[in-house]
N, C-alpha and C positions, 0 to 999 in steps of 0.2 A: 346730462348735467344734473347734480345735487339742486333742489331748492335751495335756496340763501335760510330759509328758518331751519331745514332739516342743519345744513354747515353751524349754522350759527347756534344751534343748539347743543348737536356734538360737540362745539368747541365750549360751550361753557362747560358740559357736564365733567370734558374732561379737564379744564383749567381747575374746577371746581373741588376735581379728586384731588389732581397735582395739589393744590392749595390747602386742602386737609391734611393732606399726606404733610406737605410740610410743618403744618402748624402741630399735627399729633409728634415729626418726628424731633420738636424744638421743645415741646410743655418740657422732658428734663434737659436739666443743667442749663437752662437760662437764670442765672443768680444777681443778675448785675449788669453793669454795663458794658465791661471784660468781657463778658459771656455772648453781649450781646453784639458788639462789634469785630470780636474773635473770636477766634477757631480755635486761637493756641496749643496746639500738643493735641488737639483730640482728634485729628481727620490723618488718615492713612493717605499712602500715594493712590490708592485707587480712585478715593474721593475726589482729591486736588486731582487727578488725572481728567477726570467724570465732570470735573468742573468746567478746565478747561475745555474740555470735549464740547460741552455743552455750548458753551461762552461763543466759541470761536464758528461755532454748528449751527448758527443760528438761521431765520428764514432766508433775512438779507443776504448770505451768500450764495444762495441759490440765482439771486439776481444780479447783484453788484458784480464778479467778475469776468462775468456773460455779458454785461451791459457793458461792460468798460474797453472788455474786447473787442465788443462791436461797434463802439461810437469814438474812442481814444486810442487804438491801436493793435488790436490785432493781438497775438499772440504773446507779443511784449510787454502789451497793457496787461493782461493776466498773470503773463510772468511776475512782474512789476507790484501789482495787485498783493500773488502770494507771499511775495519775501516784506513785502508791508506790514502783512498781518503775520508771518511768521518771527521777523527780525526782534522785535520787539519782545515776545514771549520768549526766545532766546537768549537774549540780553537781560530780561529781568530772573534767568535761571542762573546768570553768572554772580548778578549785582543782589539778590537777592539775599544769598547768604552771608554777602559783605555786609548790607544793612542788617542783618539779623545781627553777626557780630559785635557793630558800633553800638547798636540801638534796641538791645535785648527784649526790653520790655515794650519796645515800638509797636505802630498798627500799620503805617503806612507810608507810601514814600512822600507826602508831603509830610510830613511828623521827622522823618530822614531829613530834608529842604530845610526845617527851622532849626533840629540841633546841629545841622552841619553848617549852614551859610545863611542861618541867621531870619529876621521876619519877611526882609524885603524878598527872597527867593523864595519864602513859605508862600508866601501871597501868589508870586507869581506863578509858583507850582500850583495850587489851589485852584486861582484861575483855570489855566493848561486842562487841568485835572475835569474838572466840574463843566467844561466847555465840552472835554471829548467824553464824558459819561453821557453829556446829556444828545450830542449826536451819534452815538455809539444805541443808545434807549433809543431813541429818532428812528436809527437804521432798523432795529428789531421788531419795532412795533410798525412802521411801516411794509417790512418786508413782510411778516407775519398778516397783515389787513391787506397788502397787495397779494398773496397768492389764495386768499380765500377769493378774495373778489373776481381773482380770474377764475376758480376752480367752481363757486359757487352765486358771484354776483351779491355775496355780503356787500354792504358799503362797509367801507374802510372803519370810518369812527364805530362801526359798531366792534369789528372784532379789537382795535385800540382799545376799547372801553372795558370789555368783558377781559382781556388779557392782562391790559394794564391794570385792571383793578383786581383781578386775582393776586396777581403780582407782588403789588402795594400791601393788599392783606396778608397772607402772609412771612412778610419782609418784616412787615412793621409789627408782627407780632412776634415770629421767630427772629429774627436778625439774620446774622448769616451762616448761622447752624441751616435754617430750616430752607437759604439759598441755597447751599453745599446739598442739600439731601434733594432735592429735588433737581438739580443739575445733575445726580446719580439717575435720576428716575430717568431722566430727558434721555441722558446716552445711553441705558438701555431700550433706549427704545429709537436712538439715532440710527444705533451701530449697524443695529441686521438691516435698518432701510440703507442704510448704506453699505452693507456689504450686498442685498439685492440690485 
């Protein structure tokens, strides 16, 4: 077994690359606010693919469809599980470029919720929205502090602390240029562990 400070130290070195790397690859073409909350026209499908890859690749699934198997049902619960997390990223490749069309200059599907059907649906999308980022964040930074813990006996809050705040830094200084590039970095470095 790894000590917890040897884990705990590889993980920041490498959050800490991860984190430069974003913030060197966001200094150009952040001009604005535009720039800062969108991508607009300047990320290829590899990117958005890389994203996704990243997004949906997270520690939590290593746990969450293993667990659900084993405590909710069996093979079903997994089944169930997948077309949960898949149905959706599906649906929004159909609806996607319908709101692209209505809503040219849009960022977002709640932005979609307020010119479509107005405030009271903005809100409540908003809600929805902000409710499942923030269990969605829950999931990954749990899952991420639950497999150090078993692998190396970190406590949890510390790798939360050092991941989430790598995280937060660079977000809050690149936007989501400097997400997008570092969701690139993630899946090359997903891929081969998952093709091994």
């Amino acid at each position: 077994m790894v000590s917890a400070g040897v884990a705990l130290a590889v993980t920041f070195v490498v959050v800490a690359l991860t984190a430069a790397a974003g913030i060197a690859a966001s200094r150009r073409g952040i001009e604005g606010v535009e720039d800062f909350i969108s991508a607009r026209n300047t990320v290829g499908g590899g990117s958005l693919t890389a994203t996704i890859v990243a997004s949906s690749m997270g520690a939590w699934i290593l746990f969450s469809p293993a667990e659900a198997g084993a405590a909710f049902g069996g093979l079903s619960a997994v089944v169930g599980y997948a077309l949960g997390s898949a149905v959706p990223l599906a649906a929004y490749s159909v609806l996607g470029p319908r709101i692209r069309r209505l809503i040219p200059e849009g960022h977002s599907l709640t932005e979609y919720a307020y010119v479509r059907y107005g405030p009271t649906m903005y809100a409540f999308v908003l809600v929805i929205s902000v409710a499942y980022m923030f269990t969605f964040l829950a999931a990954e930074l749990t899952g991420i502090a639950g497999g150090l813990e078993v692998v190396a006996g970190v406590p949890a809050w510390q790798t939360a602390v050092v991941v989430g705040g790598a995280v937060l830094l660079y977000t809050a200084y690149g936007g989501l240029k400097a997400s997008i590039f570092t969701d690139a970095v993630q899946t090359l470095v997903i891929l081969p562990l998952l093709a091994v």
